[in-house]
MARTOR-989389 format. One record per atom (N, C-alpha, C, O): residue in one letter; x, y, z. Coordinates in pm, whole numbers, padded with zeros to 5 digits, always signed. Layout:
<atoms>
aXYZ ...
</atoms>
This chain:
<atoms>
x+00084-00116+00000 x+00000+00000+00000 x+00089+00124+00000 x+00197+00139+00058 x+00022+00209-00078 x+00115+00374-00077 x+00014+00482-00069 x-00089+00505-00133 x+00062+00530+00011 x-00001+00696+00060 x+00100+00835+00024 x+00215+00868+00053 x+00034+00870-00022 x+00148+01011-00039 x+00073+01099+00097 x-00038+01076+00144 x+00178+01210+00144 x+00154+01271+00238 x+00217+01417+00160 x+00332+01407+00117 x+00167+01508+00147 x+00217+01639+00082 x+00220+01779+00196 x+00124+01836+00247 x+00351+01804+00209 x+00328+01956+00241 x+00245+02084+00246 x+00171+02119+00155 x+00255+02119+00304 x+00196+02211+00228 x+00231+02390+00231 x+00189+02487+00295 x+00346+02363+00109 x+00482+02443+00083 x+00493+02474-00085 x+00598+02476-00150 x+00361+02497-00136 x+00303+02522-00310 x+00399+02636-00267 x+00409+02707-00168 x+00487+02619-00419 x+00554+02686-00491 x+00597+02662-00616 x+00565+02558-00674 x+00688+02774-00684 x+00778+02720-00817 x+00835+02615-00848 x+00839+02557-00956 x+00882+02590-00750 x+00942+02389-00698 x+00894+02299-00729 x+00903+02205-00808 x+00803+02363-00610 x+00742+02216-00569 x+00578+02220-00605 x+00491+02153-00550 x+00562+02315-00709 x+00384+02310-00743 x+00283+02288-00647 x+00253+02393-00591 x+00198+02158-00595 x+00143+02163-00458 x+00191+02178-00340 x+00132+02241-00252 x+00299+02124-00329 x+00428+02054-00231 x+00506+02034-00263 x+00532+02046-00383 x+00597+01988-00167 x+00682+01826-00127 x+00592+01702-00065 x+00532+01683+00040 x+00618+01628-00190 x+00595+01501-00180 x+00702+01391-00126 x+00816+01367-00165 x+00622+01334-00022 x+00689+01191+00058 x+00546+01045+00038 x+00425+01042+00061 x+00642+00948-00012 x+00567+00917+00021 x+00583+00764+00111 x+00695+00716+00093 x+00511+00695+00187 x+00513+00616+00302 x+00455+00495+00218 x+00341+00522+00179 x+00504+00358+00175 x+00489+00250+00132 x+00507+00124+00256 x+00616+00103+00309 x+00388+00051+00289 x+00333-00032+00380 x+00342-00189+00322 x+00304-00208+00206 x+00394-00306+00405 x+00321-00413+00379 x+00268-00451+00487 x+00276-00416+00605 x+00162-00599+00379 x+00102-00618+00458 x+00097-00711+00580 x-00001-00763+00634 x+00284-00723+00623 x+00249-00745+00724 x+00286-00577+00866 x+00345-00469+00860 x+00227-00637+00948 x+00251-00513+01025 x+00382-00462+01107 x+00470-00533+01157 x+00372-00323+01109 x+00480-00241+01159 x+00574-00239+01064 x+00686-00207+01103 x+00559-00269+00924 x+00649-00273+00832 x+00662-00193+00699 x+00631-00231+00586 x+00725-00052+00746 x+00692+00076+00644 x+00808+00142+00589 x+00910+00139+00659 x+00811+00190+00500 x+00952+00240+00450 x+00889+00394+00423 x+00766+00384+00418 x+00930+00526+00403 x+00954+00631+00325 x+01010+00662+00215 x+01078+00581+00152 x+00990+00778+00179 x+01075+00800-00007 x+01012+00931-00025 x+00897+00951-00066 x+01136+01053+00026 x+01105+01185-00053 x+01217+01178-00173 x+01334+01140-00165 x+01150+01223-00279 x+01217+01256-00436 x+01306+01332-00422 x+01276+01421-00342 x+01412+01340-00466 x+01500+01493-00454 x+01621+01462-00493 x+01647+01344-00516 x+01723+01566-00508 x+01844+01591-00536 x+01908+01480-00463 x+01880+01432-00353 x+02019+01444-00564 x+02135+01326-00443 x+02181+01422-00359 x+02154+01541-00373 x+02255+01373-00263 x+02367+01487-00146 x+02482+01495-00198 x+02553+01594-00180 x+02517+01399-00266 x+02636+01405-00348 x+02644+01414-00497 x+02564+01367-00577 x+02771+01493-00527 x+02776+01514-00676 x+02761+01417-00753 x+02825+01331-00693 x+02718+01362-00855 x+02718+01297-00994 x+02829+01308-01072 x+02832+01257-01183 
</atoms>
């Protein structure tokens, strides 16, 4: 299961938001995250 959860920080950027989003299975207590974005390190 996936839920997005959005900011709410509408701009030039980020149009509605920043988007994260929280991916579930089904068994429980078992969830990961994932915001989109720039690496931290150079390419």
């Amino acid at each position: 299961m996936a839920t997005l959860v959005r900011a709410d920080n509408a701009g030039p950027m980020t149009l509605d938001g920043t988007n994260t989003w929280v991916l579930r299975t089904p068994a429980p207590r078992d969830a990961w995250s994932w915001t989109p974005g720039p690496t931290t390190t150079p390419i």
